[in-house]
N, C-alpha and C positions, 0 to 999 in steps of 0.2 A: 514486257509485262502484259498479263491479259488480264481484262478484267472477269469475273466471275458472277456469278446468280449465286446469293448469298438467304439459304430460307432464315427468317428471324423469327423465333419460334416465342410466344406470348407466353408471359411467367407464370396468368391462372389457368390456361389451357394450352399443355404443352402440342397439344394434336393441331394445334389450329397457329396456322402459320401464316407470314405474307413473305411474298418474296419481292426483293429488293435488287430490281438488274441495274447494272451502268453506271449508278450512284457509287456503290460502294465497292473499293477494287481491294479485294482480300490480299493479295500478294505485298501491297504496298500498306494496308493497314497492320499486317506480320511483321513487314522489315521496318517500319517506322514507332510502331506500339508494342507489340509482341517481343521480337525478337530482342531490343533495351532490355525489357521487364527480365529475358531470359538470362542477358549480359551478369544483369546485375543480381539477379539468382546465385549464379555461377560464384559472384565473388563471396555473399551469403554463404554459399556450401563449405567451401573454407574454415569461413568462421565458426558457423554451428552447423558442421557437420554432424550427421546423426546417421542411421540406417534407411539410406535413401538409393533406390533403384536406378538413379541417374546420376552417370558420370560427370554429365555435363549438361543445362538445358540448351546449351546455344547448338548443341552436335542435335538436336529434334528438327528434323527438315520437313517432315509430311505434314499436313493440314490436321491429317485425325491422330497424330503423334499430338501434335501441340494441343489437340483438341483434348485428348486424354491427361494431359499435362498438367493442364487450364481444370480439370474435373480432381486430379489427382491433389493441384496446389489448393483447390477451395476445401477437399476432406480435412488436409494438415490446418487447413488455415482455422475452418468449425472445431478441429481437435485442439488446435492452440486455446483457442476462443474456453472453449470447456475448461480448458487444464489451467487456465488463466482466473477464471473465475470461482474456480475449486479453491484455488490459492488464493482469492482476494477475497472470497466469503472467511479462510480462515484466517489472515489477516484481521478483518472485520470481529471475529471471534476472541483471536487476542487483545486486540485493543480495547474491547468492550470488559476483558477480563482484567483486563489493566489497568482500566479506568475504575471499574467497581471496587477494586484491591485498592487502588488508590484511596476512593474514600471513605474507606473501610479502615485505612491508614490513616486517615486525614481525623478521623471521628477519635479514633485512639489517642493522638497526637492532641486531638484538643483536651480530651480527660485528662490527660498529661500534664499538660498545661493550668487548665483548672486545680488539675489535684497540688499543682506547684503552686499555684497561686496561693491556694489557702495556704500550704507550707508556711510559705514566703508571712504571708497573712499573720498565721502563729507563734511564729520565730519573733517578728517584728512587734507583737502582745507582749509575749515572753521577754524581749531585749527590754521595752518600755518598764514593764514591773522589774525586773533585773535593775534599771538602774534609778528607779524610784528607791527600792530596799537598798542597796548602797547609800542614795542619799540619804536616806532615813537613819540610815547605820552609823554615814559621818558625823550626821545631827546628834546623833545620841553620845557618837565619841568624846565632839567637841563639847556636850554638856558634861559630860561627866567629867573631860580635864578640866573643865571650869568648874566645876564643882570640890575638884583634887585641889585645883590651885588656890 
């Protein structure tokens, strides 16, 4: 293994770089970091396979292959990010709509309620005079058979 001059290029000014000799040996931070990442890529493609230009990432041998890889995998990963968040703003949308139906549900349900209550309320007026008039009725019965008798 040789080790390599690696420029590290500054994320607010891509032109302005330091280079990094002896420290950092790129063949061995591929086969130890990179190369994994690609392993386990590979098994990923399998699973959710989709329309993708690579057979395989671990078959990527060259520096600016991987390098293209590494640019290609951060596009899908910002395109996930978007399509993810497209779907969890309308998530957000149904549930918000769901919650409002709810208690919009919830308000109907108590007039409901209410309106039974009184029901309940007038029926139970109504059964009290109901069996007042009865007793009244038997009172009158019984005077009159005593009156017959």
């Amino acid at each position: 293994m040789s080790t390599w001059t690696v420029i590290l290029e500054n994320r607010e000014d891509p032109s302005a770089g330091e280079t990094q000799s002896g420290g950092i040996n790129v063949v061995k931070m591929i086969c130890e970091q990179v190369v994994p990442l690609l392993r386990y890529l590979d098994g990923k493609l399998g699973k959710y396979g989709g329309p993708f230009d690579v057979e395989s990432y671990v078959e990527l041998t060259d520096v600016e292959t991987i390098r293209r890889a590494i640019v290609d995998l951060r596009h899908r990963l910002k395109a996930s990010r978007v399509a993810f968040n497209a779907k969890s703003h309308r998530v957000v949308e149904l549930t918000a709509d769901m919650a409002k139906r709810h208690r919009a549900h919830a308000a109907k349900l108590a007039a409901k309620a209410k309106e039974l209550a009184e029901c309940v309320a007038a029926w139970s007026l109504e059964l009290e005079h109901l069996e007042k008039l009865e007793a009244a009725m038997r009172c009158s019965r019984s005077d009159r058979q005593q009156k017959n008798n």
